[in-house]
C-alpha positions as CSV (number, residue, x, y, z in Angstrom):
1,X,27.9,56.9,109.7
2,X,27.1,56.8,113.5
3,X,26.6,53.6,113.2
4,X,30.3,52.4,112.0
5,X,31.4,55.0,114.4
6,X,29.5,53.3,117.2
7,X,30.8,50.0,116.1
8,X,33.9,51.4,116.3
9,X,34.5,52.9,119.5
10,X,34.8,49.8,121.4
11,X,37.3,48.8,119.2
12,X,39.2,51.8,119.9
13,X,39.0,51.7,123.7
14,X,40.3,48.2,123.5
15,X,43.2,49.7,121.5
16,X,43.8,52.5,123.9
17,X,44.0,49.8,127.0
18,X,46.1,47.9,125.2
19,X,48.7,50.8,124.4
20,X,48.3,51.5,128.1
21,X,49.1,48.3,129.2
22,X,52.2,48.2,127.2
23,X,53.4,51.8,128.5
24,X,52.8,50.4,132.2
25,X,54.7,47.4,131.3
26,X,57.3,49.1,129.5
27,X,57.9,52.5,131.5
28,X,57.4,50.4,135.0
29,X,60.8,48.9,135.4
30,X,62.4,52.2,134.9
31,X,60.1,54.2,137.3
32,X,60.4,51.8,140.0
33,X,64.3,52.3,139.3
34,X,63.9,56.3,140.2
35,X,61.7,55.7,142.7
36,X,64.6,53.4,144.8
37,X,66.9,56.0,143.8
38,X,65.0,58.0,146.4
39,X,64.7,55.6,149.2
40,X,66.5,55.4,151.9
41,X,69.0,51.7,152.6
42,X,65.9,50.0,154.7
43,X,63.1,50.9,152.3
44,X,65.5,49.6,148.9
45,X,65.7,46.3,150.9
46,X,62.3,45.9,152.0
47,X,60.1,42.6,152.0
48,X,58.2,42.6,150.8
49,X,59.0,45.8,148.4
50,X,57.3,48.8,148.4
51,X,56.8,51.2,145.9
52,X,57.1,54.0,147.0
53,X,59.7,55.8,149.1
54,X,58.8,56.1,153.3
55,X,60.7,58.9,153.5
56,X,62.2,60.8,150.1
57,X,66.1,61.7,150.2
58,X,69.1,62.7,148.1
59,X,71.6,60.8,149.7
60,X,72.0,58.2,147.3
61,X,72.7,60.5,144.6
62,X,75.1,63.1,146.8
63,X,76.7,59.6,148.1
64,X,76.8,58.0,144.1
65,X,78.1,61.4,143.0
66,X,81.0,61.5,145.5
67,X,82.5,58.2,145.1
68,X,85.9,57.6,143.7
69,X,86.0,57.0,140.1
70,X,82.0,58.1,139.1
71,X,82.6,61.7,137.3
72,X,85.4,60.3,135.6
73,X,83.7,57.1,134.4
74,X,80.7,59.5,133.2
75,X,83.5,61.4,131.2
76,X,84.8,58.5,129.5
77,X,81.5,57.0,128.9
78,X,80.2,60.5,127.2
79,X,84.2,60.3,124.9
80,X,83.8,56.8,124.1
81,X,80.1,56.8,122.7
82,X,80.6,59.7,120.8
83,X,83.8,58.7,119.3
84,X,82.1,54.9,118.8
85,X,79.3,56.7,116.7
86,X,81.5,59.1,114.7
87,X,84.0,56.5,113.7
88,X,80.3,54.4,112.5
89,X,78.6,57.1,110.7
90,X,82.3,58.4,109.0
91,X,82.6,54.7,107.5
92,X,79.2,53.6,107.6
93,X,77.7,56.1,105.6
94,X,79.5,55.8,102.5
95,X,79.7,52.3,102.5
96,X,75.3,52.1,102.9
97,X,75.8,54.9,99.9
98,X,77.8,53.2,97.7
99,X,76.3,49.6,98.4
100,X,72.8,51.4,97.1
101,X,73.8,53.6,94.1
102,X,76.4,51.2,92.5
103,X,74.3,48.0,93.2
104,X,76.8,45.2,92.3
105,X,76.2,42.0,93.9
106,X,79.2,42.1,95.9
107,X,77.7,44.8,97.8
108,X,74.4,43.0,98.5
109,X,76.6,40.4,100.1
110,X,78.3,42.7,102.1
111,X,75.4,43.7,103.4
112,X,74.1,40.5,104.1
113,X,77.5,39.6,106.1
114,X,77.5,43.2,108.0
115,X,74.0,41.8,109.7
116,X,76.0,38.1,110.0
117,X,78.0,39.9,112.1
118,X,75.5,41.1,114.5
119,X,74.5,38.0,115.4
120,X,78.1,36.7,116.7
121,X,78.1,37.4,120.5
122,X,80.0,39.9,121.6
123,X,82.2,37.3,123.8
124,X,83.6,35.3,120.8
125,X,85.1,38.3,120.0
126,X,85.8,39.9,123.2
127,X,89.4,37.8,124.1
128,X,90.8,38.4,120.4
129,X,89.9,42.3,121.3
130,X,91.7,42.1,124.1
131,X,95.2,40.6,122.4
132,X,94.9,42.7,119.8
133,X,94.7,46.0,121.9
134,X,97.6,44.7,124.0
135,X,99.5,44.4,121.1
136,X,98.8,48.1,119.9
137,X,99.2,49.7,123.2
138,X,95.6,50.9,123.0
139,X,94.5,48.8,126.3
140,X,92.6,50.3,128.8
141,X,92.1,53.8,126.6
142,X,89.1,55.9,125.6
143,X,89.9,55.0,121.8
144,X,90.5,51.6,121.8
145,X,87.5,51.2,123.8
146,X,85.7,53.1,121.6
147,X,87.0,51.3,118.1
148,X,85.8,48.3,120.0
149,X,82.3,49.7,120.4
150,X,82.4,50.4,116.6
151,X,82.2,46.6,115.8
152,X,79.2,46.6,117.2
153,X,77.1,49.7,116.2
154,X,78.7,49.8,112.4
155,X,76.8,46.9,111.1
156,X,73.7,48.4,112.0
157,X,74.9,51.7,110.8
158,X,75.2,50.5,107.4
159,X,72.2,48.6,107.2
160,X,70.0,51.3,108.6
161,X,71.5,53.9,105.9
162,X,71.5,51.5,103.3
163,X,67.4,51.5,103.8
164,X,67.7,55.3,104.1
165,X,69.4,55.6,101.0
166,X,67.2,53.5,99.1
167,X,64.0,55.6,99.7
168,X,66.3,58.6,98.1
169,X,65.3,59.4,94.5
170,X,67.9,58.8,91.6
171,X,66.4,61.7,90.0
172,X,67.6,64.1,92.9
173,X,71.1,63.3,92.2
174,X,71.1,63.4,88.5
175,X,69.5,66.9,88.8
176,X,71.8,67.7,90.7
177,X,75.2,66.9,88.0
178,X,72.7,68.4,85.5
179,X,73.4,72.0,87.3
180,X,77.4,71.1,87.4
181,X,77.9,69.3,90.6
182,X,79.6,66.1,90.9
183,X,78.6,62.8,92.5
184,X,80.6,63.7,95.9
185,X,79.0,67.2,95.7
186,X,75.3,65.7,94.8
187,X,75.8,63.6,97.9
188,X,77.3,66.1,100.2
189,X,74.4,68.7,99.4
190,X,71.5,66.9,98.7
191,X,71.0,63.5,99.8
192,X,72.6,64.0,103.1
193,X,70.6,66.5,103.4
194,X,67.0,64.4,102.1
195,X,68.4,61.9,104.8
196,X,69.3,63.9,107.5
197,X,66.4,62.4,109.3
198,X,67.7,59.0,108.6
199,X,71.5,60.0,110.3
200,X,70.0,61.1,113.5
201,X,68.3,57.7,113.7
202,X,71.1,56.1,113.0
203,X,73.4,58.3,115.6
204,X,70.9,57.3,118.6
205,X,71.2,54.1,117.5
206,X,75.2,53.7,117.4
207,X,74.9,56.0,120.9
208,X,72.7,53.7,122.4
209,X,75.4,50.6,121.4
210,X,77.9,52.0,122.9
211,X,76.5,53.9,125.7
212,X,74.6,50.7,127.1
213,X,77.6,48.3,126.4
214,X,79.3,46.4,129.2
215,X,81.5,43.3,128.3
216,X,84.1,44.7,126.2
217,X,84.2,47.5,128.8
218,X,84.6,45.2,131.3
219,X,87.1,43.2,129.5
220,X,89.2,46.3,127.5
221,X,89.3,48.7,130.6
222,X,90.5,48.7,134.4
223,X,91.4,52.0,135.6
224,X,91.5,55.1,132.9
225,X,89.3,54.2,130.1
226,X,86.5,52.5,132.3
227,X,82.6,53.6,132.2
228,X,79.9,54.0,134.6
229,X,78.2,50.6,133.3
230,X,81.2,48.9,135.2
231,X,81.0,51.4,137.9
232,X,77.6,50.6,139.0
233,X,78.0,46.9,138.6
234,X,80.7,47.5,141.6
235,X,78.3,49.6,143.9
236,X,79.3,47.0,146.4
237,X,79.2,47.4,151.0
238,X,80.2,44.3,153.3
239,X,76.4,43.6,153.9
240,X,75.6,43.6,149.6
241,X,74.7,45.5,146.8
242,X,74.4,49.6,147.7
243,X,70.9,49.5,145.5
244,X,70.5,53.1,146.8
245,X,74.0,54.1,145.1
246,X,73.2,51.7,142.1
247,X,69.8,53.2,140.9
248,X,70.9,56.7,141.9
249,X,73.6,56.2,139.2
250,X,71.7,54.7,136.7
251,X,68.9,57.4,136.8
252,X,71.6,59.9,136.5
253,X,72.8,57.8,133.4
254,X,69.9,57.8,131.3
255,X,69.3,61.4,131.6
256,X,71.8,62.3,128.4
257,X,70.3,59.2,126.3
258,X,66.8,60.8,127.1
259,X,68.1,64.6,126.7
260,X,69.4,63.3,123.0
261,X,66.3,61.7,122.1
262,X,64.3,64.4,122.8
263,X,66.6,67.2,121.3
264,X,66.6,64.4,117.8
265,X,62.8,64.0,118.0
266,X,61.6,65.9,115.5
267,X,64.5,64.4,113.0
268,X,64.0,60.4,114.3
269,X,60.4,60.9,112.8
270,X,61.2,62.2,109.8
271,X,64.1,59.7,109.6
272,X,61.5,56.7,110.2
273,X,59.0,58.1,108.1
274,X,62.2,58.4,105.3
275,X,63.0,54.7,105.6
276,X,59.5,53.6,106.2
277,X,58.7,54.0,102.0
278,X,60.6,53.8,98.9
279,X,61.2,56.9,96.6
């Protein structure tokens, strides 16, 4: 037994090194991001670039925080993601439920062309968007920015809970009309519930599509309805990019998405464990 232990350990220090290397790799970007967010305008533009701030400071972020149009454009980014991933999960979720319990091959297909969809870019679409919400007087709004948004994330959404879904027992359900309750009560009260893990997974997910987008927001908003994606893409002076304002902003934008994953933690594992095996 020592033996395959001591066989083993080098194994699992080259692992270990290997997961490290990917964290470095992976968390790098982003910590080099906050640490320009501290920096003051010569140290951002330095050559060649240093890590770490000369001298710390928070006038980027008191500077970022102040200018025209950014508290607003956090506002509407905040409406428009949650609206994007309620209008997904409110007709993305029965669809993935009825697409596994009925099981007709019309609803395989539709599956298939939901993740068709995905795969159109987002600028083949983008100019008929635009038309349209002229035409419905939704231009340059919170909602119609947000039902844009939904193209994108509800695909996903129903292929996500359509795998959720299918790791649910049958059994549950039956049990559950055997006690009196009907098929919209079974799946109000018990497999939501079973896949509530599943959901939250699926609502960082449709967050993260529409909090991260920036063409349609670029080309559906101008003044009222635009978000802080656009905002920091114009952190613009006459000598260049303001990379103080720019990563100040950004840092300040990823705190929700990371506040939301950490508050869903406990449910994203149970929801990728759920659609990880098959009931």
């Amino acid at each position: 037994m020592n033996g395959l232990e001591t066989r083993r350990r080098p194994a699992r220090v080259i692992l270990w090194a290997a997961l490290a290397a990917v964290l470095v790799l992976y968390g790098f970007p982003f910590v080099y991001l906050l640490l320009t967010s501290f920096k003051t305008p010569l140290d951002a533009i330095a050559v060649p670039p240093q890590v770490l701030p000369s001298q710390w400071t928070l006038d980027n972020y008191v500077a970022a925080l102040s200018k025209e149009g950014v508290v607003p454009a956090l506002i509407n980014s905040v409406a428009t993601a949650v609206l994007s991933t309620a209008f997904s999960l409110a007709l993305g979720v029965p669809a993935a439920y009825a697409i596994t319990r009925y099981r007709t091959p019309s609803g395989r297909v539709f599956v298939i062309a939901a993740l068709v969809t995905r795969m159109v870019p987002t600028i083949a679409v983008g100019a008929p968007l635009v038309e349209t919400m002229r035409r419905l007087g939704i231009s340059d709004t919170t909602i119609g920015l947000a039902i844009a948004h939904t193209t994108i994330s509800l695909p996903l959404t129903i292929w996500l809970m359509s795998s959720f879904f299918e790791a649910v027992p049958v059994e549950l359900e039956e049990a559950a009309k055997v006690d009196g309750s009907d098929r919209l009560q079974a799946f109000r009260h018990v497999v939501l519930p079973v896949v509530s893990g599943g959901l939250a997974v699926t609502a960082i997910f449709a967050f993260l599509a529409s909090w991260n987008e920036f063409l349609f927001a670029l080309l559906l908003t101008s003044v009222r309805a635009q978000t802080t994606p656009i905002v920091i893409a114009n952190f613009q002076t006459q000598f260049g990019l303001d990379w103080g304002g720019m990563t100040a902003l950004s840092a300040v934008y990823s705190v929700p998405v990371i506040l939301l994953t950490l508050a869903l933690q406990r449910h994203i594992v149970a929801g990728l464990t759920l659609g990880a095996v098959k009931g």
